[in-house]
C-alpha positions in Angstrom: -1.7 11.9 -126.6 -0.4 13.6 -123.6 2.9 11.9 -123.0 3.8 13.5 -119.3 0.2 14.3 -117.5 2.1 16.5 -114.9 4.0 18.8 -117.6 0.7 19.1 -119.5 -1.1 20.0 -116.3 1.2 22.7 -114.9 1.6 24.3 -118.8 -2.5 24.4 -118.3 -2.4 26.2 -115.2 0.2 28.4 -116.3 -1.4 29.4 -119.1 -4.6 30.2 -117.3 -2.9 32.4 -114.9 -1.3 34.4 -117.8 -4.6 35.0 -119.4 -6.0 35.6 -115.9 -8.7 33.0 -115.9 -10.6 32.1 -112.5 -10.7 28.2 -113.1 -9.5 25.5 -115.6 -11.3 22.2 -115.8 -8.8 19.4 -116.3 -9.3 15.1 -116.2 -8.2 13.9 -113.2 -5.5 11.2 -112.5 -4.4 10.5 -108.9 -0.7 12.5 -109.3 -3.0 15.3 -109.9 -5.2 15.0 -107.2 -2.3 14.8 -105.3 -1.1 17.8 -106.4 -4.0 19.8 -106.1 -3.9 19.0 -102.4 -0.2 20.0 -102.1 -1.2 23.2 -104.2 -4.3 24.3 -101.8 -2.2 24.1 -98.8 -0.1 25.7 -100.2 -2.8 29.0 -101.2 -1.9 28.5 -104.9 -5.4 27.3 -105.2 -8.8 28.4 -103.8 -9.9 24.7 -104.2 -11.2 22.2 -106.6 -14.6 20.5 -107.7 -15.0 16.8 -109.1 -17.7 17.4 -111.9 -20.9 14.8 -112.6 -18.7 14.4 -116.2 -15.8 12.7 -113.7 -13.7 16.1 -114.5 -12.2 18.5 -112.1 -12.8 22.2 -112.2 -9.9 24.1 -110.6 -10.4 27.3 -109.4 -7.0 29.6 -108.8 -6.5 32.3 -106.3 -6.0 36.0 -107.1 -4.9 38.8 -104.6 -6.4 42.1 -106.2 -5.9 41.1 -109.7 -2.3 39.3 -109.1 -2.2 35.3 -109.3 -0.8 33.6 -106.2 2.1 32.5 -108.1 4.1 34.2 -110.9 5.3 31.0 -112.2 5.0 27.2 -112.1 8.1 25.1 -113.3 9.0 21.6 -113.8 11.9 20.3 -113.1 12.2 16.3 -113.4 10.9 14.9 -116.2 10.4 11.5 -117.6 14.0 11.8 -119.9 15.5 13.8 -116.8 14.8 13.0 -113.5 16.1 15.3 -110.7 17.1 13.3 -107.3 18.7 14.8 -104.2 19.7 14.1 -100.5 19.6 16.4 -97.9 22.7 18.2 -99.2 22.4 18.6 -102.0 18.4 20.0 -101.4 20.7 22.4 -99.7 22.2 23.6 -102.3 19.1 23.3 -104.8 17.4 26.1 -102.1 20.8 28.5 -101.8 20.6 28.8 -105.8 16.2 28.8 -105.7 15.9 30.7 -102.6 12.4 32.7 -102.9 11.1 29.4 -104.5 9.2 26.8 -102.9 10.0 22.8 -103.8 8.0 20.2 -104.3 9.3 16.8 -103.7 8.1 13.3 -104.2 9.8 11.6 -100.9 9.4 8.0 -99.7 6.9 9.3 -97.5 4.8 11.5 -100.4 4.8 14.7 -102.4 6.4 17.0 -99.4 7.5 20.9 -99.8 11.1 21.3 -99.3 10.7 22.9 -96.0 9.1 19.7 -94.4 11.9 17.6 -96.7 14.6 19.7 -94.2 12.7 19.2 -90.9 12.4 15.4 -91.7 16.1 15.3 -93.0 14.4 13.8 -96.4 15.7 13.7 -100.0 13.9 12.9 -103.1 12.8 13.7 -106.7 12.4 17.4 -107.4 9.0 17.8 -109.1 7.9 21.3 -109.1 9.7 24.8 -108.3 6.8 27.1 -107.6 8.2 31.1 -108.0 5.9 33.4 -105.7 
């Protein structure tokens, strides 16, 4: 029994880009597909397939042999949950600054870039290391 779906999906993908695997397949929920969207616009992902079996076959992006990412992190968790406002997402970038954020906003999952132009805060979800 998989107690946080998000933690267990991000270990998955982690895993896979460590052993250097081209795609993952994975049961869908809708945090994930809401992910998966964040994560191909974000070229983290070269996209994603829903299967006749109702699973979804991920496939990752690689730049001559490197992964996209170097490492996928989570940061609030169902014990721990990470909010900020605007200045204290600040702050969170200064210490994080080659990292991008994920965010889950009142307005969706948003990267911390759009959080600043909208003058948003929210729950941390993800710090994505490039």
């Amino acid at each position: 029994m998989v107690n946080y779906i998000v933690s267990d999906f991000i270990a998955k993908l982690n895993i896979a880009r460590r052993n250097k695997l081209k795609t993952i397949i994975i049961i869908p929920t809708t945090k994930i597909l809401e992910l998966l969207d964040a994560f191909e616009k974000l070229g983290i992902i070269r996209g994603y397939i829903i299967n006749d079996e109702y699973k979804i076959e991920i496939m990752l992006r690689y730049h001559r042999g490197k992964c996209a990412f170097n490492q996928l992190f989570v940061v609030s968790k169902p014990s721990r949950r990470i909010n900020v406002d605007l200045l204290n997402l600040h702050k969170f970038k200064e210490k994080y600054s080659s990292d991008v954020l994920l965010l889950l906003t009142s307005k969706g999952l948003m990267f911390d870039n759009d959080c600043l132009k909208y003058k948003l805060g929210g729950q941390i979800l993800l710090r994505i290391s490039f």
